[in-house]
C-alpha positions in Angstrom: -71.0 -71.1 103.7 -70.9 -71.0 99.8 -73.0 -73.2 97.9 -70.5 -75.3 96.2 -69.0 -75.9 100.4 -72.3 -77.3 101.1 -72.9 -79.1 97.5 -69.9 -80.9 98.6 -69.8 -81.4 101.7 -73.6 -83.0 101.1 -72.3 -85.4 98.3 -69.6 -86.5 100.2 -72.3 -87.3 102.7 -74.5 -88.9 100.5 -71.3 -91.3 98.6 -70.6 -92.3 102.6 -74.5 -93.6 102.9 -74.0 -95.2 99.5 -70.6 -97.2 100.7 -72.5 -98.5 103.8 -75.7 -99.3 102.0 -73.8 -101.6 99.4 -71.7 -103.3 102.0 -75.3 -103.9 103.7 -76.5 -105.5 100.2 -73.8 -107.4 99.9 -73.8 -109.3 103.6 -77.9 -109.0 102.9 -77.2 -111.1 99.7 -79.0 -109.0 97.8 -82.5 -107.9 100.1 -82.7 -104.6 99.0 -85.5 -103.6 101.8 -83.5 -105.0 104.6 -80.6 -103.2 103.7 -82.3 -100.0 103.0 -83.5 -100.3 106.4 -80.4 -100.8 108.3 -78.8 -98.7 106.5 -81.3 -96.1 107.9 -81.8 -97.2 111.4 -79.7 -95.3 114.0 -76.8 -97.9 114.5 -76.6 -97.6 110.4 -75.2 -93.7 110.8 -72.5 -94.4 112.8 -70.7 -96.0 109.7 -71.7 -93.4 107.5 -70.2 -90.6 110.0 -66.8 -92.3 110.4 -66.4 -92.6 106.7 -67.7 -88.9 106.4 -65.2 -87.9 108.9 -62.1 -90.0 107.5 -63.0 -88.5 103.7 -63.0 -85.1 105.1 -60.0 -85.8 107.1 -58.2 -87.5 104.1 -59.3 -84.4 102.1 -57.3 -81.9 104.3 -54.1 -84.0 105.0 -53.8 -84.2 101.1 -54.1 -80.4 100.2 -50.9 -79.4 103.5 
């Protein structure tokens, strides 16, 4: 694995945590600690894989 592969696979990671977090903020209205946390907790990485998984997916459908 090259560096740029796992540059970008780890920002694509990090742009899926950062979806999720905001739409915890948002339904939090606006508690940034509680939706830090549940953002974090276990439950809150479920999200964040599915979106990881459907960017990556969406990713290689677009380049064949």
């Amino acid at each position: 694995m090259t560096a740029y592969l796992i540059g970008n696979l780890l920002g694509r990671l990090l742009m899926s945590w950062l979806i999720v977090f905001l739409v915890v903020l948002l339904r939090q209205r606006g508690r940034f600690r509680v939706a830090l946390r549940r953002s974090l907790w276990p439950w809150g990485w479920i999200p964040v894989g599915i979106l990881f998984v459907l960017d990556i997916l969406g990713t290689v459908l677009a380049h064949h």
